[in-house]
C-alpha positions in Angstrom: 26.6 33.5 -41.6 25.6 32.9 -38.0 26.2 34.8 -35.5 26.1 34.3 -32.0 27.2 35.0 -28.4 27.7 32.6 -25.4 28.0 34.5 -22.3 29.6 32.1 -20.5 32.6 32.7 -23.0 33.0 36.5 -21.5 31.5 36.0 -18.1 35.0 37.9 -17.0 34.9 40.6 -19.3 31.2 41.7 -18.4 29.7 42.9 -14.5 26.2 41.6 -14.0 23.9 44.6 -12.6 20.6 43.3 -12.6 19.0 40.2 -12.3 15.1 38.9 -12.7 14.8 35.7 -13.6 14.0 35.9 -16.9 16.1 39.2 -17.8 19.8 40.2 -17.1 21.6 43.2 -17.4 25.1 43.1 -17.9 28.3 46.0 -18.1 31.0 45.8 -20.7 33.7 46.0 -18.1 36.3 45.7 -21.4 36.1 46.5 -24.9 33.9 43.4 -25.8 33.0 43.8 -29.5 29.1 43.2 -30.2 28.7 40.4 -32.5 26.5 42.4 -34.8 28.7 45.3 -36.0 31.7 44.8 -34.5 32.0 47.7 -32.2 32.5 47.5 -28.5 29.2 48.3 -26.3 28.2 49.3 -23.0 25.4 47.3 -21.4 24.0 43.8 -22.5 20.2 43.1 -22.3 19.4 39.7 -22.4 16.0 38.0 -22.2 14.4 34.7 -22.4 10.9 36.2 -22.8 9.3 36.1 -25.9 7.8 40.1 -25.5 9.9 42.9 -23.8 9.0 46.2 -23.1 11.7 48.9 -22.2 10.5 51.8 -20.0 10.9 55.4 -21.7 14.5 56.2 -21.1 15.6 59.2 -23.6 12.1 60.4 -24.5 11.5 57.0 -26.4 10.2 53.7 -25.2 11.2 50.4 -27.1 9.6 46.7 -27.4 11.2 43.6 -29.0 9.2 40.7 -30.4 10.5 37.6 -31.0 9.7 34.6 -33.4 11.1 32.1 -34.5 11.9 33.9 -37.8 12.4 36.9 -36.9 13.0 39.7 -34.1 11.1 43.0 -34.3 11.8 46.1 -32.1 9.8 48.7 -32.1 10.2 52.3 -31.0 7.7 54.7 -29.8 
């Protein structure tokens, strides 16, 4: 099964917050379901860099990998 998400299918349903270029940050402003598990979430992260780094935010700091046949995140 594939899954996937087009934001420009729920442009309505989410409030863009932050914008740089190569990263967006979006709020569910309904109860969009994530495609993964099904359950609705509160912010969207989206990237179009292969290496992201998050800044420590709850006493952990995360960074996401991706190749082409795989994506690795990794907590610290």
């Amino acid at each position: 099964m594939t899954v996937s998400f087009d934001l420009h299918d729920h442009r309505h349903e989410l409030k863009q917050l932050r914008d740089a270029g190569t990263t967006k940050l979006f709020a569910n402003r309904s109860e969009l379901a994530c495609p993964a598990c099904g359950e609705p979430f509160i912010r969207l992260f989206m990237s179009s860099q292969q290496i992201t780094t998050f800044p420590e935010n709850d006493g952990a700091r995360f960074c996401i990998l991706q190749q082409d046949e795989a994506l690795y995140m990794f907590r610290h």
